[in-house]
Each structure stands twice: as C-alpha cells, then as structure tokens.
KESEKOL-967063 format. One record per residue: residue in three letters; x, y, z of N, C-alpha, C in turn. Coordinates in steps of 0.05 Angstrom, whole numbers, plus 5000, padded with zeros to 4 digits. Layout:
% residues N
AlaXYZXYZXYZ
...
END
This chain:
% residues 378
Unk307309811071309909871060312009741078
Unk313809551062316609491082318609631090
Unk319709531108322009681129323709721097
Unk324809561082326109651055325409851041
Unk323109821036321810081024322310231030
Unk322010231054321910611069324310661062
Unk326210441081328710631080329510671049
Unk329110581035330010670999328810950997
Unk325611001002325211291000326711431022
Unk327511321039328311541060332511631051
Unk332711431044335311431018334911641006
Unk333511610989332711780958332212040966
Unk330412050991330212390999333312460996
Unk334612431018336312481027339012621000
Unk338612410976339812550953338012770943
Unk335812740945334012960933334613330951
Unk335113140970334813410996338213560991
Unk339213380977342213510964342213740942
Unk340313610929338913890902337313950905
Unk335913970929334114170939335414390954
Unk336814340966339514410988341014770964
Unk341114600950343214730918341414970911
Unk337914840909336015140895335215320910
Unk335815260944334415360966333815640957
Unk336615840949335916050944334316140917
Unk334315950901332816040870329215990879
Unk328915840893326015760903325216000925
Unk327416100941327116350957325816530932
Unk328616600922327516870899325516820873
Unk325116580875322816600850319816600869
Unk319416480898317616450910315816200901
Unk317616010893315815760888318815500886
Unk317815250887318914990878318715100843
Unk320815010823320715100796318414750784
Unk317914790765316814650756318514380744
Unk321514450744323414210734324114060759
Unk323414230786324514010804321513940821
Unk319514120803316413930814317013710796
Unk318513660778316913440761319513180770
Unk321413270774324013090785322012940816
Unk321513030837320912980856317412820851
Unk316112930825313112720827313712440810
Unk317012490783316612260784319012040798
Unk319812150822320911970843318311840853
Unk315511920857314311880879314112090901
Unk315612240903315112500932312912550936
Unk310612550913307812650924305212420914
Unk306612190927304612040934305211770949
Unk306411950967307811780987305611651007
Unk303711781014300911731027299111691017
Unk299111580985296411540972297411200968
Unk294711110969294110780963295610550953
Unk297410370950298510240940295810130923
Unk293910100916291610090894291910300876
Unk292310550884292810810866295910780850
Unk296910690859300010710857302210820874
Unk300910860892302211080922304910860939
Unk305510930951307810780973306410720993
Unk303610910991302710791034304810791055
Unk306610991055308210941074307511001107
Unk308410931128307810871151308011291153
Unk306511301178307311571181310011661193
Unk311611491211314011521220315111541198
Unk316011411170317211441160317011651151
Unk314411711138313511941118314712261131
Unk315112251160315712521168318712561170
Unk319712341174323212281172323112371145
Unk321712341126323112451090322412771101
Unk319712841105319213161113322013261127
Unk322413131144324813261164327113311149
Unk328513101135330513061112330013321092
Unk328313351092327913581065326713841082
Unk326913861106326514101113329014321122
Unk330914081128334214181132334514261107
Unk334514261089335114411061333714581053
Unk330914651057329214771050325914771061
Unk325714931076323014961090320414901065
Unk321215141051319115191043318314931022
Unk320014801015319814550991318314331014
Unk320714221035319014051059316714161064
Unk315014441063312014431068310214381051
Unk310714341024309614230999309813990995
Unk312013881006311913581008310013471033
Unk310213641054308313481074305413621066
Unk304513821059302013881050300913721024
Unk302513741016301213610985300413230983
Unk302113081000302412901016300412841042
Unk299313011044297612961074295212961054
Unk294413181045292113221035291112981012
Unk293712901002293612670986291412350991
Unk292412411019290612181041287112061031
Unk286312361025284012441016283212200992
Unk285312120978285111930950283711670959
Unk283911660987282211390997279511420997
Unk278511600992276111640993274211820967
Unk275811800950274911880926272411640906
Unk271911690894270911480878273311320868
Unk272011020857275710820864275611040833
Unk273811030811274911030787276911320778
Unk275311450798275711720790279311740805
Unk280211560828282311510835284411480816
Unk282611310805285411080786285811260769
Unk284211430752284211600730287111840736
Unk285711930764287512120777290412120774
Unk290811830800293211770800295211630778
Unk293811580755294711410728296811590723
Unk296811910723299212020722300712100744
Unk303412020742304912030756305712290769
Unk305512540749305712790757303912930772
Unk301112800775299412880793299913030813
Unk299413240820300113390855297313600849
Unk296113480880292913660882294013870903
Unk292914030917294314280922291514390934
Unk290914560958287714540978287514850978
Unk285414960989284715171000282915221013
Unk282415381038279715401053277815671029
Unk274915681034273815771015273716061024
Unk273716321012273116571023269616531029
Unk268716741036266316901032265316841011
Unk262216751005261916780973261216470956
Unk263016350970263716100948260615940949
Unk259215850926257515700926257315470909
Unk256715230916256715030901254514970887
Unk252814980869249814880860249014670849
Unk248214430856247714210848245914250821
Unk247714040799245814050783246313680771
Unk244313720743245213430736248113370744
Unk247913060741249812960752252213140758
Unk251513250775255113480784254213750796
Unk256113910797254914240813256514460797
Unk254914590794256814830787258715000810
Unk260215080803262715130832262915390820
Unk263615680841263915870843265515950863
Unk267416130866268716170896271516310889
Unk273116340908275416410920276316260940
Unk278516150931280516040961283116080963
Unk283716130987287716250991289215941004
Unk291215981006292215831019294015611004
Unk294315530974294115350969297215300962
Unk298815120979300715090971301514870956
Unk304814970942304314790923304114870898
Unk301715140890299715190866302315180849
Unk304015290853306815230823306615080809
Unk306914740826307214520810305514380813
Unk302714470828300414290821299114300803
Unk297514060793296413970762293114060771
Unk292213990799289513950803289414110837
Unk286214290837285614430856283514210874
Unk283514300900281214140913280714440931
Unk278514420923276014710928274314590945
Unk274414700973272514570996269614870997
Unk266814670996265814860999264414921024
Unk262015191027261615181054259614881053
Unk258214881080256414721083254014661073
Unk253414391072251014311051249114161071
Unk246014151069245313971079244314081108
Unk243513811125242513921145245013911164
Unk246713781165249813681174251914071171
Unk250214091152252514401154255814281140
Unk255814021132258613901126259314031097
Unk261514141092263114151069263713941050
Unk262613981025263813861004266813920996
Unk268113710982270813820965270713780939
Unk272413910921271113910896273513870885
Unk275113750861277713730852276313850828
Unk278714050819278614150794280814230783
Unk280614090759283614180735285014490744
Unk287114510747288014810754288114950730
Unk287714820707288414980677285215150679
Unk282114980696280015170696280015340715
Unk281515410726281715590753284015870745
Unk283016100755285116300752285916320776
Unk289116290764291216360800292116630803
Unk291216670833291716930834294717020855
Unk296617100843298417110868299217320892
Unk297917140912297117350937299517270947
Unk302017150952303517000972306217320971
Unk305917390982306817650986307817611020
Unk310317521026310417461049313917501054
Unk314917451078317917431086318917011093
Unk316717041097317516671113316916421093
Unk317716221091316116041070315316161043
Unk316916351038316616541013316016320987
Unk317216080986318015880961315615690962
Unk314115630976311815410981309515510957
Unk308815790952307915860929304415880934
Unk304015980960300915900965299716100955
Unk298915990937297816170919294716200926
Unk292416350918290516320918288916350886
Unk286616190882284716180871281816200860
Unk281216250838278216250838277116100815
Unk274416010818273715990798270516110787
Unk269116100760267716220760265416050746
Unk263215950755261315780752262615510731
Unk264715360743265715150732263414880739
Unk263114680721261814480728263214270733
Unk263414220757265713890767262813670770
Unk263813430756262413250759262213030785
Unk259613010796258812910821261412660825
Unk263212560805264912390808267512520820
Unk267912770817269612910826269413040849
Unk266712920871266713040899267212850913
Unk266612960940266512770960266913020987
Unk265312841007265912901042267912791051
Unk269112951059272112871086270212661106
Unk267912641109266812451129266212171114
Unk266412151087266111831068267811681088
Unk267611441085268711231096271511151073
Unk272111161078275011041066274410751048
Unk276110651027275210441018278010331015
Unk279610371031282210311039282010181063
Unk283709941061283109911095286109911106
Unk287610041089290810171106290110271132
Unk291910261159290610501182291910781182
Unk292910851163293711121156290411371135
Unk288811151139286811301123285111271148
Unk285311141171283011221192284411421208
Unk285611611209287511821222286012071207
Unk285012241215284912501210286712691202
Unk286812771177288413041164289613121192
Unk288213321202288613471224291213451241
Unk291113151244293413101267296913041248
Unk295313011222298412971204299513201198
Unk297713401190298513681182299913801212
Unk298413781227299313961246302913781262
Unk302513471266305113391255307313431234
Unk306313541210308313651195308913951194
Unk307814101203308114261225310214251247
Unk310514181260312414141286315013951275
Unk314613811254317413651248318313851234
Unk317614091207319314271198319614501218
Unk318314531241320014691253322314551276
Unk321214381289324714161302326014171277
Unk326414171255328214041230329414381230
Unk328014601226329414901231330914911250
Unk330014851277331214911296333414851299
Unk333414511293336914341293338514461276
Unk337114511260339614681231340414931248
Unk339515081264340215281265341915311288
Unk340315101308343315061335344515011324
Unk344514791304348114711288349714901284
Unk347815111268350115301256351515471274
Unk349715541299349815741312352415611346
Unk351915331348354615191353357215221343
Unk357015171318359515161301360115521298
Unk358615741298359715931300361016061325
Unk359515941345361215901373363815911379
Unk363815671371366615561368368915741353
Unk368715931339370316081329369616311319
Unk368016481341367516771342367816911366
Unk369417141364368917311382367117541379
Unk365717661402363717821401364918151406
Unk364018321390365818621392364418691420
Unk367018821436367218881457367118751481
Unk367218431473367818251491369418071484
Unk371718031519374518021508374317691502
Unk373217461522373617281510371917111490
Unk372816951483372116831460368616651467
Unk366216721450363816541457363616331466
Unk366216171460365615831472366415821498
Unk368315981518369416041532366516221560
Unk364816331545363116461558360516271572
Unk360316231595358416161603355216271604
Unk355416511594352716531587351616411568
Unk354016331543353416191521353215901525
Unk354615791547353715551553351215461564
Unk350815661579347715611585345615571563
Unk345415751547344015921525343815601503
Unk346315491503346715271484345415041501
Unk346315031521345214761540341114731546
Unk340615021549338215091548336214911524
Unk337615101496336415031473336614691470
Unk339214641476339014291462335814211482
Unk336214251509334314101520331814161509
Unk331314471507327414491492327514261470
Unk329914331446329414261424328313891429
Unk331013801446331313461450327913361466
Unk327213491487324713441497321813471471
Unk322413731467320213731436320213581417
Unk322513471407322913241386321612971401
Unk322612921420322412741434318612661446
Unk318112831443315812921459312612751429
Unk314512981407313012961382313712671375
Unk314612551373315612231358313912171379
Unk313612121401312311941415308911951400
Unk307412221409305812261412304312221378
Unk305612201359304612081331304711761332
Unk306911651345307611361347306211211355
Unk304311381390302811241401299911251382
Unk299811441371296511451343297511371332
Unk299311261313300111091287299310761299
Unk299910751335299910471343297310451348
Unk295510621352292610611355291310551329
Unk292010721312291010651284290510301276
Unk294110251279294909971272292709701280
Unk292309721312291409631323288409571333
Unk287709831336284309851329282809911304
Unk284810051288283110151259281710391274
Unk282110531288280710861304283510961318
Unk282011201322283511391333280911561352
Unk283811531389281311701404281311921404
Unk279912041412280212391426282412371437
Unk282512341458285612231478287412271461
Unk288012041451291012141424290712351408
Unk288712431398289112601381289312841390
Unk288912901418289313151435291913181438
Unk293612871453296212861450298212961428
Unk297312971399298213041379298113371379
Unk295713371382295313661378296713791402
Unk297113801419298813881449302813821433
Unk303113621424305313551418307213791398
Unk304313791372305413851356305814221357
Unk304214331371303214601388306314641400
Unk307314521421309114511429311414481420
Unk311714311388313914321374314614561357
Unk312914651351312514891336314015161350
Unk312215211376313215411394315415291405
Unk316615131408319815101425322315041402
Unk319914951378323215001358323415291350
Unk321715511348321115721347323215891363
Unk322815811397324315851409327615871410
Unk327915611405330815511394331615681380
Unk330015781354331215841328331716161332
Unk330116321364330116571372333316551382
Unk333816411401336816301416338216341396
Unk338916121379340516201358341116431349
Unk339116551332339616861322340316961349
Unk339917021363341017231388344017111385
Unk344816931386347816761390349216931366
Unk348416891344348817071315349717321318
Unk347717441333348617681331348117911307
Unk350618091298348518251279348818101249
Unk351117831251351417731223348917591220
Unk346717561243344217471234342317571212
Unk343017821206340518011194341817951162
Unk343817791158344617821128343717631121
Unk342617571092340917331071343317171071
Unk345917261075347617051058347516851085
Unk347116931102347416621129343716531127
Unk344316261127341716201117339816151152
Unk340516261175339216351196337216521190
Unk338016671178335616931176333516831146
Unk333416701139330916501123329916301143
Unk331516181158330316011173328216121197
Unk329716411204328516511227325516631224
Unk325716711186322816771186320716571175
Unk321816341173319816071156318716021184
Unk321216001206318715841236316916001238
Unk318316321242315816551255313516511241
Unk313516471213311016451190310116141200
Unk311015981206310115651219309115831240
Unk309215901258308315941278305616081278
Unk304716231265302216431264301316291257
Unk301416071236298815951226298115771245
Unk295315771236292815511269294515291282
Unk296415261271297214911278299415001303
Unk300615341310301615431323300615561346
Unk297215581344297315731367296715751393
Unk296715821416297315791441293415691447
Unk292515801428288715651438289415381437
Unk290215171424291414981426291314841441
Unk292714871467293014841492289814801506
Unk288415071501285915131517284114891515
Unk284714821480283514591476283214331486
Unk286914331491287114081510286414081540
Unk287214241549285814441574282914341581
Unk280714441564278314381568277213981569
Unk278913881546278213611551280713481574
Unk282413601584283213401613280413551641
Unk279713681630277513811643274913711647
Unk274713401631271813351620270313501611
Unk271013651598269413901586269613781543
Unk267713821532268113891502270714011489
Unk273213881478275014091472274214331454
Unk272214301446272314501421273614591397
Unk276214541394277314641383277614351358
Unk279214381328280414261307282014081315
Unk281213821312282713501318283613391297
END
C-alpha cells in the first residue's frame, strides 16, 4: 500500500470518526455498532484494511492501520475495538483456501467476528468437511458481522486447533455482553449445533500464508495486543485533554484557589503527560521495530515479539493510569454519563482485565531475558 493510500484512509477515518463521534452514545445504549453504520464503514473499506490486495483488501502497513484504530478510538472505544478486532483477525484471509477467499471477500460487507471455544465444543470429521458443535463468547463485532470463525479444541497429535468460518444466519447468538465498559463492541457469544462446514472452510492458524505481504508473517497476537494499548493511549489523551481544559476553569469546593493555580495539580498533570508520552512512545517504537523485521527478513523473533508484548502490557496499564489521574482531577462531576470521562474510565478498566492487560505479561518477559522458556501467548 502507498504513502497516498494510507493517508486517504487515514483522511476518511478521520470524517468517519466525526459520525462515529455523533452515535457514541446510541452505540453506548443500544450495546452494539447499528447495522447502518456497520454497513457505511464495510463499504468504505474499514474492515478489510488487513486483508490481501488479491482479496480486495488495502494491505495496509501496520503503522498506518493503528493511526485509523487511534482516530476512531477518540470518538468511540467501543467502535475502534471492532475495527481493530475484526481487522486483525481478518489477517487470517491469507491463509484461507485462495477460492474460498475470493468467494468471501467478493462481498464487500463481509465482517468475520472470532471466539475462543467453551467446554464441550467438538469438531467431527466427516466427508469432505466436519460437523461442528460448540459454544463460544467473546465475539466482537457479532452486530454487524455476516460470518463466525469457531476455533476448535485440538486435533491430531500436535493438540493444534482448527478454525472453522460459519455463516452467522447458522449459528444462534446468544447475548451474554452484560457489562459497564466497551458496552457497544457487542461481544456477543455463540453456538452452534451439529452444523456441517466444508473442509474448504477450515484451516490452521499454523498454514503458511500464500501471501507474501510481511504483514501476514506477524502473528495475531502481537497486533491484537497492539490494538489494545493504542485504544487505551487514544482514552487516555482524550481524557487528559478534557481533564486539562477543565483545569483551566474550575474551582474545587472548599478550596480557595483556582485548579490551575494549584500545584498539586501541576504535578498530577505533568506526571500523567510523561506516563502517557513515554507509553505512546514506547508502543510506536516497539511495533515499528517488528513491522521493520517483518519487511526485511519475512520473520519475526521472539525478541521482538516479547518487545511488543512488554510494550503493549505497558500501554494498557499506564493509559489506564492516566485515565485514573484524570477522573480524580474530575472530581465528583466524574460519576455523571453526561461527561464522557466516566465511559471512558470504564472501557480502559474493561481493556485492562482482559489477557492483553495483565501484569503475567511481564513474567513472561521476565523469564525469556532470563534464558528461560517465556511461556506465556506471543
């Protein structure tokens, strides 16, 4: 993809992130993206920003691809995590069968949508294909996605998981997403009940790619958990912003001078820019230097990919942080829906609990500067 390109999608977010900006609260209270602005945003292109220029995709570089995430996360968390989920997982299209690709992506409205499998789920090989059975949560997106991808447990002597794409019209959605944070992303969960997907419709996350872009030799892992840490830096800045600018012209009951005037507040503000500026700073690098590995070797090491994972661990918990600073700065006008702090404050906390947030993370990286096995999800 060219430097033109990008910046045209990175343009086009930017108006999009204007009427996304506009529904923030209708996507709050309905708990999903509506299906008129899933279909505005698939046929811009938004969700297949990372699939194949053979498919019809943009292939965009990953720097760029998280600058649109970031752009659309200042307006709306929960919409920016459907764009970077639905978009990451997309990746996957390089390794599909080509035909079953082309078929796929022929429509433009396409958006596939993932889940890990409960307890239970079994796949059974039969003529050409398997019958599929199961439960899976997680799946964001399910609003305006057309098609499920159902990972199952392990097959084989490898213990490796199949994935399975299946029409969402054969699947019943169940809605578990009963939550305070990311309320609008719509992760819904699913099941299905002895459906038959045809052997053209699987594949291993371990196939070789039949792309030779270097955005398809990069691991899910390190993009997700990068889109991760860019919507929470993208919370955080929104929320020092706001919480600056209320600075500037609030006084606090029972103290006589004015916030901007208070040096505890200067600290408090000087503090946050630096986590936030070091974490941003920290995260761009540490994808830049694996995007330049990719480029260059066509692999990705352990080494970088620990770097990511340490990066993005870190962006998560210090925009988190930030976004704690702020609300304290707030005060008690924090606790009202109408200041859009208190949505933001619970979309990081909810970024934060999930895997890509948590402090094992570290241990991980921990163990391999250790020469030790990291153990942990790369």
């Amino acid at each position: 993809m060219g430097e033109n390109e990008s910046t045209a999608y990175i343009a086009t977010a930017r108006s999009f992130a204007a009427k996304v900006a506009d529904c923030a609260d209708q996507i709050d209270a309905d708990r999903r993206v509506s299906a008129e602005m899933g279909a505005e945003l698939a046929d811009a292109g938004f969700f297949r920003l990372l699939v194949p220029r053979s498919l019809g995709g943009a292939e965009l570089d990953p720097p760029a691809f998280f600058e649109i995430v970031r752009i659309f996360a200042g307006a709306d968390a929960s919409a920016a995590w459907c764009i970077s989920q639905n978009n990451i997982f997309a990746t996957d299209s390089a390794r599909l069968p080509v035909e079953t690709g082309k078929k796929l992506w022929a429509d433009q409205r396409v958006i596939i949508t993932n889940g890990p499998p409960a307890p239970g789920t079994q796949a059974t090989p039969v003529d050409d294909g398997y019958r599929l059975s199961g439960h899976w949560n997680f799946s964001s997106g399910s609003s305006i996605s057309t098609w499920l991808a159902a990972k199952s447990p392990g097959e084989g002597v490898s213990g490796e998981p199949r994935m399975f794409l299946v029409p969402k019209v054969d699947a019943r959605m169940i809605d578990s997403w009963q939550v305070n944070g990311l309320r609008g992303t719509a992760s819904f969960s699913f099941e299905v009940d002895d459906v038959f997907v045809p052997a053209s419709h699987t594949y291993l996350e371990s196939d070789a790619a039949h792309e030779a872009g270097p955005i398809y030799v990069i691991p899910k892992i390190p993009l997700f958990a990068t889109g991760f840490g860019t919507i929470s830096l993208a919370l955080a800045r929104a929320c020092l912003d706001d919480a600056i600018e209320l600075a500037g012209r609030k006084t606090q009951q029972s103290v006589a001078s004015a916030m901007r005037d208070r040096s505890t507040v200067h600290r408090q503000i000087g503090e946050a820019e630096a986590r936030l500026r070091s974490a941003n700073a920290y995260l761009r690098s540490a994808m830049s230097a694996l995007w330049r590995a990719a480029c260059k070797r066509g692999a990705v090491s352990t080494e970088e990919r620990i770097e990511v994972r340490m990066a993005s661990t870190n962006a998560i918990r210090q925009g988190t942080a930030v976004v704690d600073s702020a609300y304290d700065l707030f005060g008690s006008d924090a606790i009202f829906k109408r200041n859009l702090i208190q949505r933001r404050f619970q979309d990081v906390h909810t970024i934060q609990q999930q895997v890509q947030g948590r402090r094992t993370n570290f241990e991980t990286a921990g163990r391999f500067f250790l020469g030790l096995e990291p153990g942990g999800p790369l």
